[in-house]
Phi, psi and omega in degrees: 000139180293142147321118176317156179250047180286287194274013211215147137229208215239107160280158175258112216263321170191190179255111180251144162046047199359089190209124186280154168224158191220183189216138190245148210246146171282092174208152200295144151300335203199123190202147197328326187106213154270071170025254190303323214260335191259341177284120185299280173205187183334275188329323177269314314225296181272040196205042197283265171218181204239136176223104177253155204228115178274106153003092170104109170274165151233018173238107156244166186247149193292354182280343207275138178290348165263032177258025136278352169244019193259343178282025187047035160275105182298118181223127175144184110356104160280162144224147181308160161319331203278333197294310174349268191284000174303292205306319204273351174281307178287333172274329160300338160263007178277333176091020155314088194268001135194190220218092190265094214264107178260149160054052203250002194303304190296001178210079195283295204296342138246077097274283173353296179286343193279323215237051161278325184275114150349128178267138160258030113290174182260151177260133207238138169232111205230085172246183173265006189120291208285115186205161196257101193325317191265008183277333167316310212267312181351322198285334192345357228142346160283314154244140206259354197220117171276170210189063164250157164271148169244061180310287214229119154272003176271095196283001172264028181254288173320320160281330168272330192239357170227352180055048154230138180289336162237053181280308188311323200258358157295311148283340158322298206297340204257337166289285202314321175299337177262352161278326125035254188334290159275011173057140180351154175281152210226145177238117158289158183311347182265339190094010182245154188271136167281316179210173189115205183237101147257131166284149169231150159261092171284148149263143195233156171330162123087344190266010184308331186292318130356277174306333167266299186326322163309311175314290176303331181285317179288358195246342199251333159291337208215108177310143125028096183082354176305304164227146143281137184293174104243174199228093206248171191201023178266013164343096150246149169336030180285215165047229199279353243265008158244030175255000209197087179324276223295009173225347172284059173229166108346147146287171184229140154306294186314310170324302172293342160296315173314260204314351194257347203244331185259346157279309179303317177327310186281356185072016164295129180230350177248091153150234175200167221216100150288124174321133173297352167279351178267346177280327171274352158298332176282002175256347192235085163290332193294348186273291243290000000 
């Protein structure tokens, strides 16, 4: 018999003898989110969403601090498919107020089945970007709330540092199919979000120009009130990432100004910007 899922959440591990299987991981069940739009208030903060970090990405980057499992290293628990939505029934009743599926692109097609019966939270599909338009639709009317990352319009950034060669215009097409879907972004009277998108943005060393092209690509697309931004600046060296000088660094401050100052230029306003000294603080919490 699987672990309760009081202590555990879910990777999802592979397809065998066609049959889905999962792997259940020792990791919280339930965590803060996208901070300000998805946390109700101090007091709900750890009974927030369900994170589930689904096994093998498919898109990684050589920075990433997680690259043994993005390097298929397998840790956890198998379990049946059926388990899925049980955990999300049971963590919602627990007072989980939306149910946030990480890393979740390669196995569209159950999450699709899991989530045929309508959830009464919202549901987060929380990825790196790179989707498949039509792996999307699958989702349709299952998830109200996007979570992509937007790395790179510089695809020779992308090839170096993801080995693909069409991340911008794969991800371009798959943020649009997700505004598609959810129509402008929606605020409840608390200020938490119901449905949309927010995009997120790492600034990478030495990359700013990267980072305005990203910039510039969302101001030209998407009116006013359309998605949220978010603008991060906590880059660290992990992964391969001393393999590759010009990114085995810190951000410089002086970087993230420039790019923080030049998103107020285009006039994006809807979403958010954390000082850069709280953002590398929130990675070393022990200095704070």
């Amino acid at each position: 018999m699987p672990p309760d899922a009081a202590g555990w959440s879910v990777r999802i591990l592979f397809k065998q003898r066609g049959k889905w299987e999962f792997v259940l991981c020792p990791l919280p069940r339930l965590s803060l989110g996208q901070r300000c739009t998805l946390a109700r208030s101090p007091a709900s903060a750890a009974v927030v969403g369900l994170e589930p970090y689904f096994s093998a990405d498919v898109l990684y980057a050589v920075f990433f601090a997680r690259i043994t499992v993005s390097a298929q290293k397998i840790l956890g628990r198998r379990s049946a498919f059926f388990r899925l939505r049980e955990i999300y029934d049971e963590l919602i009743a627990q007072g989980a107020h939306n149910i946030n599926l990480v890393n979740p692109t390669h196995f569209v097609r159950a999450i699709a089945q899991s989530l045929k019966e309508p959830l009464p939270v919202p549901v987060i599909y929380n990825c790196g970007g790179y989707e498949s338009v039509d792996s999307l639709r699958m989702l349709e009317g299952k998830v109200q709330i996007y979570l992509p990352d937007f790395k790179y319009v510089d695809n020779q950034l992308a090839i170096r540092y993801s080995g693909t060669a069409d991340y911008f215009e794969q991800a371009g097409a798959a943020i649009r199919e997700m505004v598609r879907q959810t129509g402008p972004y929606r605020l409840d009277q608390d200020g938490m979000l119901c449905s949309g998108i927010l995009i997120r943005h790492l600034i990478l060393p030495g990359q700013i120009q990267n980072s305005k092209q990203v910039i510039d690509w969302i101001s030209d697309c998407f009116p006013a009130g359309t998605v949220l931004f978010s603008l991060m600046s906590q880059y660290l060296p992990c992964g391969r990432a001393a393999d590759f000088p010009e990114i085995n660094r810190r951000l410089y401050q002086q970087e993230y100004d420039e790019v923080e100052e030049y998103l107020f230029q285009k006039g994006i306003e809807d979403g958010f910007c954390k000082n850069f000294l709280l953002q590398i603080m929130s990675i070393f919490p022990i200095l704070i």
